[in-house]
C-alpha positions as CSV (number, residue, x, y, z in Angstrom):
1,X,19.5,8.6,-24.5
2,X,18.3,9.7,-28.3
3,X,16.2,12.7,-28.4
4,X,13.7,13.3,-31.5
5,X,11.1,16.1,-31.5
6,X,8.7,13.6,-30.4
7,X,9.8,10.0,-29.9
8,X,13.0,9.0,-28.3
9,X,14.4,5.4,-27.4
10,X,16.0,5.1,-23.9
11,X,19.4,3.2,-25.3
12,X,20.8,0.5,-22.0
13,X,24.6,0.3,-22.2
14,X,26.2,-3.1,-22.2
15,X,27.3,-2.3,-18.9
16,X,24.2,-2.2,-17.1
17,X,22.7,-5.3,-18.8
18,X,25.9,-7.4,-17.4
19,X,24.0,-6.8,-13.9
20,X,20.4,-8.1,-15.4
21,X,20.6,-11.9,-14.3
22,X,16.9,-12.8,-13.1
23,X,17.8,-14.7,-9.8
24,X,15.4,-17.9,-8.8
25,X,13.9,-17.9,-6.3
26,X,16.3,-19.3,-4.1
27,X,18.6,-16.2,-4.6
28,X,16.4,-13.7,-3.5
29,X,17.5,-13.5,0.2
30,X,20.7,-12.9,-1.3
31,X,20.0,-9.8,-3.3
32,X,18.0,-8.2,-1.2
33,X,20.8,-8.3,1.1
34,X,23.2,-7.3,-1.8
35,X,25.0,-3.8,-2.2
36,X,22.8,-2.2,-4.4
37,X,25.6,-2.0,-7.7
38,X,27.3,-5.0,-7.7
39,X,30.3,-5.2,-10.4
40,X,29.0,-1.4,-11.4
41,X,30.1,1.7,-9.7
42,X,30.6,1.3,-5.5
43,X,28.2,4.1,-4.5
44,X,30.9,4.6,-1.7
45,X,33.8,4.8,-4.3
46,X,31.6,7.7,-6.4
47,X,33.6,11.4,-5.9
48,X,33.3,12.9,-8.8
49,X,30.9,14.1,-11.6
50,X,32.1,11.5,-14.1
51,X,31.6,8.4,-11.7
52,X,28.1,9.8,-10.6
53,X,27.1,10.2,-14.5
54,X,28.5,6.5,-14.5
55,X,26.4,5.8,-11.5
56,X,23.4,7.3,-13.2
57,X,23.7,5.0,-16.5
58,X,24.0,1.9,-14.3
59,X,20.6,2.8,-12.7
60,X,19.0,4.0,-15.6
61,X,19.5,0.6,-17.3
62,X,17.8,-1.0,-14.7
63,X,14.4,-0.4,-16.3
64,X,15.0,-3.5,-18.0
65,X,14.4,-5.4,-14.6
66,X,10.3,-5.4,-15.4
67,X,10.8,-7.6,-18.5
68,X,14.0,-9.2,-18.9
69,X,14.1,-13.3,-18.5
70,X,11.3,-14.2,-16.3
71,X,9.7,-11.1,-14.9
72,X,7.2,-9.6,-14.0
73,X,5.6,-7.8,-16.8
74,X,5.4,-11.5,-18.6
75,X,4.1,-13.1,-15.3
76,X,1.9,-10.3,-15.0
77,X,0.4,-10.9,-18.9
78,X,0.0,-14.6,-17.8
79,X,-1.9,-14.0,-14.8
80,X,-4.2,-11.2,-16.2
81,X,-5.5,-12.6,-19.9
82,X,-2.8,-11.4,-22.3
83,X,-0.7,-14.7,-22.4
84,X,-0.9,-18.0,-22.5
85,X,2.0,-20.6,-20.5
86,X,3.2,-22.8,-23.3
87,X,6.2,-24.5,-21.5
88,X,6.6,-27.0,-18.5
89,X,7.8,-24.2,-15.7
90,X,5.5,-24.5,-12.9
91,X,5.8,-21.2,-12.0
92,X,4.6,-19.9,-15.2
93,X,1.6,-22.4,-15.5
94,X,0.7,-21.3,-11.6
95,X,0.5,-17.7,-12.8
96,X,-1.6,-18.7,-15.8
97,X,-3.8,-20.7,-13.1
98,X,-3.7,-17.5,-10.9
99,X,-2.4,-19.9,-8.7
100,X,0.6,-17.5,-7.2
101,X,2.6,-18.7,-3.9
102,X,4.6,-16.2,-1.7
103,X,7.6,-19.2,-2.2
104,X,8.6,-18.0,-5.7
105,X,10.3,-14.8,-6.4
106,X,7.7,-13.5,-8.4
107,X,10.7,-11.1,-9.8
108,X,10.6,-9.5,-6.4
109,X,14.1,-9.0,-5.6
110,X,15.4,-7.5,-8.9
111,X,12.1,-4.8,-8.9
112,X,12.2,-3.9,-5.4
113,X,16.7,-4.0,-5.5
114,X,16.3,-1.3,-8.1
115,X,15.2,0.8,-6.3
116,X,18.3,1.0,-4.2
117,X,20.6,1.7,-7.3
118,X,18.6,4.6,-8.6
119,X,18.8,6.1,-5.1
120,X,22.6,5.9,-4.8
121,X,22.3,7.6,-8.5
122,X,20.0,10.2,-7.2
123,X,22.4,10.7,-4.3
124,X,25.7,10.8,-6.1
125,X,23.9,13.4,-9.2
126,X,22.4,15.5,-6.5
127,X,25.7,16.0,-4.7
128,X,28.0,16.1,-7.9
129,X,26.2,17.2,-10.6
130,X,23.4,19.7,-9.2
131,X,23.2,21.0,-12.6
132,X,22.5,18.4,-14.6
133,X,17.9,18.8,-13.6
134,X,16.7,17.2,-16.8
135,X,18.8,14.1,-15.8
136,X,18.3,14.0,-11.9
137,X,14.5,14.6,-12.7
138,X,14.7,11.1,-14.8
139,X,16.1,9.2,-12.0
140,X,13.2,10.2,-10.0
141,X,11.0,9.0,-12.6
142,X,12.4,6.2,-12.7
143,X,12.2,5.4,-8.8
144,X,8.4,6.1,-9.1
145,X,8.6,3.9,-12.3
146,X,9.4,1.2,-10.0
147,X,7.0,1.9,-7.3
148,X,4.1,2.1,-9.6
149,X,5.2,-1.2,-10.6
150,X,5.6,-2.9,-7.5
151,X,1.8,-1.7,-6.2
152,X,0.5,-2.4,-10.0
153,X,1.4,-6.2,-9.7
154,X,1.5,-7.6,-5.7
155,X,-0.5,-7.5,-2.2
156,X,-1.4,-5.1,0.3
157,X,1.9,-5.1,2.3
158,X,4.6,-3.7,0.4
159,X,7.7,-2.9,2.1
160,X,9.9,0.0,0.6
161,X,13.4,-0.7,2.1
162,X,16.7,0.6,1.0
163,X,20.5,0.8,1.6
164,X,21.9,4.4,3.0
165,X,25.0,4.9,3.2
166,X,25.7,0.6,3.1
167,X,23.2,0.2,5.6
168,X,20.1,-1.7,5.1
169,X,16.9,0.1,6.1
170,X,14.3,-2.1,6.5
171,X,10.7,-0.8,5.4
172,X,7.7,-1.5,7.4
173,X,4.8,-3.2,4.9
174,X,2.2,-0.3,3.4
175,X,-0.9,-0.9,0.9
176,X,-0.7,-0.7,-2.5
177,X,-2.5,3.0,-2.3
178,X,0.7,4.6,0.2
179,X,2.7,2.5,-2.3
180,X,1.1,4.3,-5.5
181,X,1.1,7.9,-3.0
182,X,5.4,7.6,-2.8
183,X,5.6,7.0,-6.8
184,X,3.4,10.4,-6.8
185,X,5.6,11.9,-4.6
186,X,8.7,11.2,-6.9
187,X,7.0,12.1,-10.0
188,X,6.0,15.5,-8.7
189,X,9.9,16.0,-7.7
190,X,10.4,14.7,-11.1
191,X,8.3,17.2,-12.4
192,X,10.2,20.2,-10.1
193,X,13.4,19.4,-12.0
194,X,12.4,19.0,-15.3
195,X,10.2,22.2,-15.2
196,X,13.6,23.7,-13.8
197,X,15.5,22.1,-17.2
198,X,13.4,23.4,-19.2
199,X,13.5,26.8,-17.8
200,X,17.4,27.0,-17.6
201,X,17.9,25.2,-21.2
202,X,20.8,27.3,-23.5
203,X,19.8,25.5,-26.6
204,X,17.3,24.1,-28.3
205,X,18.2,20.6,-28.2
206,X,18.4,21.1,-24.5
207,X,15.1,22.2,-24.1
208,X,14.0,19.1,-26.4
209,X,15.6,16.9,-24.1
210,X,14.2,18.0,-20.6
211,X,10.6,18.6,-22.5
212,X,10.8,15.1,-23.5
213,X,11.8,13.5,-20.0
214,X,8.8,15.8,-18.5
215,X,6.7,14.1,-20.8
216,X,7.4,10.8,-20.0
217,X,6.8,12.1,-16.3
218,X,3.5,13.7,-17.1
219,X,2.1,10.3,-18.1
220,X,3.6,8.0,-15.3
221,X,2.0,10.9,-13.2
222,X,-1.4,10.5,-14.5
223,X,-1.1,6.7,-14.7
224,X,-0.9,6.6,-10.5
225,X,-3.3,9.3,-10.0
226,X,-5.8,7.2,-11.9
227,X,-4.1,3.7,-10.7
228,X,-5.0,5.3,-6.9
229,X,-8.4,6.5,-7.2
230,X,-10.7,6.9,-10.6
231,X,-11.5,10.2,-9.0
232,X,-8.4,11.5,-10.0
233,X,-9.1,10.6,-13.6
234,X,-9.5,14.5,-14.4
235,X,-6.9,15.8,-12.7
236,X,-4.7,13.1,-14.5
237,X,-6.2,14.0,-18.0
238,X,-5.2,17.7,-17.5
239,X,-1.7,16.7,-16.7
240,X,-1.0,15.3,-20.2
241,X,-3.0,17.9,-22.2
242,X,-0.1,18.7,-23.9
243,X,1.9,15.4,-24.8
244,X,1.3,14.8,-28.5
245,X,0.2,11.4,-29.3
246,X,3.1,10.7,-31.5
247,X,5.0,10.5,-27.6
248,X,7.1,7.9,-27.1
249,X,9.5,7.0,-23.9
250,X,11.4,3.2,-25.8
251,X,13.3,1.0,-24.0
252,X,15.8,-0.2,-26.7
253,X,18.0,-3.1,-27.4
254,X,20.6,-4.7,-29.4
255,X,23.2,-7.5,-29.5
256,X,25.5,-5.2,-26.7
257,X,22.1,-3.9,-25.0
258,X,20.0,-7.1,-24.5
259,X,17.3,-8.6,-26.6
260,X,13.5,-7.5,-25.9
261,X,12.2,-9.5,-23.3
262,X,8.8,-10.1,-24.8
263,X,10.2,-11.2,-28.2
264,X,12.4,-13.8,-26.1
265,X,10.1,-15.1,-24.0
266,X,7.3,-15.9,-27.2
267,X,8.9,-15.9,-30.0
268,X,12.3,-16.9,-29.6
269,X,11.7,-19.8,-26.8
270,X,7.9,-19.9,-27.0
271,X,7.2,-20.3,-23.2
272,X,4.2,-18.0,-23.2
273,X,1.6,-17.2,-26.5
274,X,-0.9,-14.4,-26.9
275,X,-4.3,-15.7,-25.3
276,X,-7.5,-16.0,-26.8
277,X,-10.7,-15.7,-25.1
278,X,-11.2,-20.0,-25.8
279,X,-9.1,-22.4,-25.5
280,X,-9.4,-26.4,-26.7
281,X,-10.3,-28.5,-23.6
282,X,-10.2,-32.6,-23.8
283,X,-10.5,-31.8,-27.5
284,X,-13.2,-29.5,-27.1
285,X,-13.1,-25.5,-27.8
286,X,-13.8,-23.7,-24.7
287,X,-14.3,-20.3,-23.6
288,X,-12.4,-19.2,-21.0
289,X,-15.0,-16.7,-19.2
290,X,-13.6,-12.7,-19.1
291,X,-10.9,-13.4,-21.5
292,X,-10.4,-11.0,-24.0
293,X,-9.7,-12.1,-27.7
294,X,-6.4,-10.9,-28.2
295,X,-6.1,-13.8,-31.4
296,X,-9.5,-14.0,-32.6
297,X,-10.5,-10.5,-33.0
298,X,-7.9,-9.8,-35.4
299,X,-6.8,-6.2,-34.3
300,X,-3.8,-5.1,-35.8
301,X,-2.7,-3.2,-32.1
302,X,-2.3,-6.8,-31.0
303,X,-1.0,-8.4,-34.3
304,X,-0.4,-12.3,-34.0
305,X,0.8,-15.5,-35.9
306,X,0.2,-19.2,-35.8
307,X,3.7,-21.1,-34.6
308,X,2.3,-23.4,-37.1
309,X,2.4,-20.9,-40.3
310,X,5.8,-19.9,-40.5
311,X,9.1,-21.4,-41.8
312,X,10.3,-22.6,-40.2
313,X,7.7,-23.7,-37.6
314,X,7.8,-22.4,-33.9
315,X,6.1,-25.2,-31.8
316,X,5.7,-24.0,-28.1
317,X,8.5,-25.4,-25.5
318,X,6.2,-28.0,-24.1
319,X,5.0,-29.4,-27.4
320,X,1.1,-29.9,-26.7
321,X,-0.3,-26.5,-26.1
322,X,-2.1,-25.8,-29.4
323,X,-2.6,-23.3,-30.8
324,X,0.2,-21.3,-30.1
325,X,0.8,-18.3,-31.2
326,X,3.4,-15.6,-31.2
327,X,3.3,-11.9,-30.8
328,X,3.8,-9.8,-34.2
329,X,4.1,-6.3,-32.0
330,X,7.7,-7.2,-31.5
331,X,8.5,-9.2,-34.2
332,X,12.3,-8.2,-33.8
333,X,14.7,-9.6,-31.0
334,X,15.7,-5.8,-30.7
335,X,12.6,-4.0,-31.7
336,X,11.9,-1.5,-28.9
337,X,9.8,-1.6,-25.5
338,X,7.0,1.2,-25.6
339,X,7.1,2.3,-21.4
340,X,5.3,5.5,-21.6
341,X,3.7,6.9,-25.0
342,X,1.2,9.9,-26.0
343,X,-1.3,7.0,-26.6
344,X,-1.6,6.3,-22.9
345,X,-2.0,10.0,-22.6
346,X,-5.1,9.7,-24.9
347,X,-6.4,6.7,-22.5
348,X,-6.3,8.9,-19.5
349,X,-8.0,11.7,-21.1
350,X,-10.5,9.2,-22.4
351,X,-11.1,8.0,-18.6
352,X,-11.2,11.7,-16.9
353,X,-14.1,11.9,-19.6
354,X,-15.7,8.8,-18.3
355,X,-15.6,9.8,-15.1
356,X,-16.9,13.3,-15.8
357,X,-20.1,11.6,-17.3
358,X,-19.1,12.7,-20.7
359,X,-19.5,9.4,-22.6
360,X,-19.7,10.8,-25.9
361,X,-16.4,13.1,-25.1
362,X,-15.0,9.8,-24.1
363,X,-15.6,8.0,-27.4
364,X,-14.5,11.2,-28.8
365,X,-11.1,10.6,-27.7
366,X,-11.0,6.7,-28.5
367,X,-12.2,7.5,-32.3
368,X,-9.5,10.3,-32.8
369,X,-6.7,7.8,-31.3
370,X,-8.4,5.3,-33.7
371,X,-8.1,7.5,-36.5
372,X,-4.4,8.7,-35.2
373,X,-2.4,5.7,-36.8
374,X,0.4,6.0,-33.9
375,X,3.4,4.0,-33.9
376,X,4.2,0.9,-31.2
377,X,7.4,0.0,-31.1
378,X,7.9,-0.4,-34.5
379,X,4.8,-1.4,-35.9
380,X,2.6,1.3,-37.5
381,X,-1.5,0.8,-36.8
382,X,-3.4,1.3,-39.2
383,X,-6.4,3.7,-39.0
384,X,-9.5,1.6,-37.0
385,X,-12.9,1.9,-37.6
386,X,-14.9,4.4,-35.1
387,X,-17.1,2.4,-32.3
388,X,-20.8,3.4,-31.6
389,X,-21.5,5.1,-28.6
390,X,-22.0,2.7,-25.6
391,X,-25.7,2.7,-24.4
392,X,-24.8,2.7,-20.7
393,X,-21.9,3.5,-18.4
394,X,-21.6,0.0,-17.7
395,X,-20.8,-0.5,-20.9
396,X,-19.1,2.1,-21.5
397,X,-16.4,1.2,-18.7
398,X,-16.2,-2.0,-20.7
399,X,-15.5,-0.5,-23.4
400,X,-12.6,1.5,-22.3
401,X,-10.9,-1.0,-20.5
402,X,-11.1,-3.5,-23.8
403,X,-9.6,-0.6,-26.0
404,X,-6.9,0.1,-23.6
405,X,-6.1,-3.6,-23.4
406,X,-5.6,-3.8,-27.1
407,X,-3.5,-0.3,-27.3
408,X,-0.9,-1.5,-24.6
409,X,-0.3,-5.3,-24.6
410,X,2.1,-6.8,-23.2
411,X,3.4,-3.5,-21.8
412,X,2.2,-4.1,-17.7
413,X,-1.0,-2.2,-17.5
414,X,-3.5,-5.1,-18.0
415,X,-3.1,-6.7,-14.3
416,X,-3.5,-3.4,-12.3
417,X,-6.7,-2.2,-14.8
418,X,-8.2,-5.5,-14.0
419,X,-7.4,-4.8,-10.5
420,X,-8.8,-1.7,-10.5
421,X,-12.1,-3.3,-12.6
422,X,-12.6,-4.3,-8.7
423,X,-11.2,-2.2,-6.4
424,X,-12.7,1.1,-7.9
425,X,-15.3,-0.4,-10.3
426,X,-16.9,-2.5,-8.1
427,X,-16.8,-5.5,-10.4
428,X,-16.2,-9.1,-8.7
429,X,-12.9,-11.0,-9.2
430,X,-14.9,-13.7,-10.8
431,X,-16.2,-11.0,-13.6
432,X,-13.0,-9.8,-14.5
433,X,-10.2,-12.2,-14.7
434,X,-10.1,-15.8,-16.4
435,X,-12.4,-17.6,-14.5
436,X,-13.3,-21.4,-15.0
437,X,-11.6,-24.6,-16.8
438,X,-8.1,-24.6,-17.0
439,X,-6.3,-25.7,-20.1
440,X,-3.5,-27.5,-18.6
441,X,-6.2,-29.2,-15.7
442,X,-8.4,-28.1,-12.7
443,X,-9.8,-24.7,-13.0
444,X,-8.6,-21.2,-12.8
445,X,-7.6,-20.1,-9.0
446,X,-9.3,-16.4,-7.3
447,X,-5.4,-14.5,-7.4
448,X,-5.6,-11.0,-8.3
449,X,-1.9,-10.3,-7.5
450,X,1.3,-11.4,-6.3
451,X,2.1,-11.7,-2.8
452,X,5.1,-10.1,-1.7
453,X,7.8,-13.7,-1.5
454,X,8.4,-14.8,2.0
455,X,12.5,-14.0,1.0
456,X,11.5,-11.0,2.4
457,X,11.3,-12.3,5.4
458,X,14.7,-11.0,6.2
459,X,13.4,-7.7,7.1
460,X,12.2,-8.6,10.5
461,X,9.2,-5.6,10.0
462,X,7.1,-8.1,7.4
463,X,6.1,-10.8,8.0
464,X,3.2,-11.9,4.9
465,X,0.9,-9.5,2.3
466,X,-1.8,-7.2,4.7
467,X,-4.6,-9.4,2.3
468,X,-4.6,-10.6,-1.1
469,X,-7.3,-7.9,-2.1
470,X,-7.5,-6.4,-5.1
């Protein structure tokens, strides 16, 4: 881990990626059944404070698990509007259909089995390095990390399992709210020990370093307040008051480290390209009803390029889906991962305005993040034009939602906004995800999630998702 007075990368060690193999579907009974560090650290074997610090690295690099190969932050883009399949896995296509089938993995297994290693870590730092808050405070971030991303992207009937001492402990299925309400609970302990670093810190670069992991937590925190209940949206916009925009929590990469799953995925083997909001049906341009247009509208948050245009030419994997286009956000195989940023802080604020009936104090916010230029990744935004005032609140929840799509692509928050388009919003399925003729045949399907694979069938307490709901 880097620390900078505002942005810092979080840096995976070669070690941890050796253990980032996305398993098919046909694997998945076997990891969940897995001890929970394979080839790592035995949690048993850790009895001292160097192996826990070696425990703790192993589970910090498992953030990579929502976007390395084919996970769930891509399958989540596909299914919500952001991407487009452009290769022959069925899979892939069935997401982009929001055709999903509790048969496939769905990334399952390597989301909910990380869990399990950051809880060993806890464990382990807890017991041999009690003084080390800034760093145990991180590993309960990221176990609420994981959480929020488990109710972000599948069904009502999650079941939160884990390994104690060796021994499996089955989890009985819980909604996606009790789901979001445990990553809550973590953040706040989160939030305990960072407040407790930042109190006890003997330099200034140790103060730096705990203020920046309580920033990151800040933001997760307000993310599943507002991901819970809109009603929250003010308590979650006080929370991050004080993280400056410039923020930034990376996940970073290189050639020991891994390569940025996003940038694999579309540029380097073109299986998925950003989505318009048409597409060209039996020769015909169509519009694909809900869509946004991440290509056509030419915003430089979400900057593109035609497979066609460059040299020399990246044609998609299967050849015919035209036109295809790859992501200029992360133009680099080890250009870094944006997880949590001063941006999204703006976003909440902007939304604990909306629902305080301030429009104008919402567009207040958007404008000034407008103005901001911030940094993604690596790429700079330019200053954007201010947007009128929206007329309505109608519209101006529209608004907010399409400005938050284009500040975080590809980053996991577009599926569980449109999910929450209709579970707190009261908008239909039908007018908020891609709705209509499919590009590849048929039409789109009425999936709003992914349902919790039938591997886990193991655990004799589930049995299927509680409902498909939003």
């Amino acid at each position: 881990m880097k620390i900078f007075a505002d942005r810092a990368r979080l840096g995976l060690t070669a070690v941890a990626v050796s253990v980032f193999t996305i398993a098919g579907c046909s694997h998945v009974k076997d990891q969940l059944l897995q001890p929970q560090v394979p080839g790592l650290v035995d949690p048993t074997a850790v009895g001292n404070p160097t192996a826990a610090l070696a425990l703790r690295n192993g589970a910090i690099g498992r953030y990579k698990q929502v976007q390395s190969g084919e996970s769930i932050w891509q399958y989540a883009g596909t299914l919500a509007d952001e991407y487009k399949n452009a290769d022959f896995s069925v899979d892939r296509i069935n997401a982009d259909q929001r055709l999903t089938d509790a048969a496939v993995s769905w990334n399952y297994g390597p989301v909910t089995q990380s869990r399990g290693f950051i809880r060993d870590a806890i464990g382990a730092m807890i017991k041999f390095n009690p003084d080390s808050a800034a760093l145990i405070g991180e590993l309960y971030m990221e176990l609420a990390f994981f959480e929020m991303t488990m109710a972000d992207n599948y069904c009502n009937g999650i079941p939160l399992g884990h390994m104690e001492n060796g021994v499996q402990v089955n989890g009985a299925p819980i909604t996606v709210l009790q789901v979001y309400d445990s990553a809550a609970n973590h953040l706040d302990t989160a939030l305990v020990y960072t407040a407790k670093a930042i109190a006890a810190a003997k330099t200034t670069a140790d103060q730096a370093g705990a203020t920046f992991i309580d920033r990151a937590a800040r933001v997760w925190k307000a993310r599943v307040l507002i991901d819970k209940d809109r009603s929250n949206a003010g308590a979650a916009a006080a929370l991050v008051a004080t993280v400056p925009t410039t923020f930034a929590y990376d996940m970073t990469f290189s050639a020991s480290a891994g390569s940025n799953g996003m940038w694999s995925l579309n540029n380097s083997t073109a299986r998925i390209g950003v989505a318009d909001s048409f597409d060209i049906i039996n020769g015909q341009v169509t519009t694909i009803k809900n869509a946004l247009p991440f290509v056509s509208a030419k915003d430089p948050r979400v900057p593109v390029i035609n497979g066609d245009s460059v040299s020399p030419k990246v044609p998609p994997e299967d050849g015919v889906t035209r036109p295809f286009y790859l992501g200029g956000l992360y133009k680099g195989q080890f250009d870094p991962l944006v997880l949590a940023s001063g941006v999204d802080a703006r976003l909440y604020e902007a939304e604990g305005k909306l629902q305080g009936g301030d429009i104008p104090g919402m567009m207040t916010i958007l404008n000034a993040l407008r103005a901001a230029r911030p940094t993604i990744g690596v790429t700079a935004i330019p200053a954007l034009a201010a947007l009128p005032t929206p007329a309505s609140t109608d519209a101006a929840i529209s608004l907010l939602f399409r400005e938050k799509a284009f500040w975080t692509f590809g980053r996991g928050q577009r599926l569980p906004d449109l999910r929450r388009l209709i579970r707190q919003y009261g908008r239909t399925q039908d007018n908020v995800f891609p709705t209509g003729l499919y590009f590849k045949g048929g039409n789109y399907g009425v999936d709003v999630n992914f349902p919790v694979p039938s591997q886990e069938q193991v655990n004799p307490l589930f049995s299927s998702c509680l409902d498909r709901k939003a």
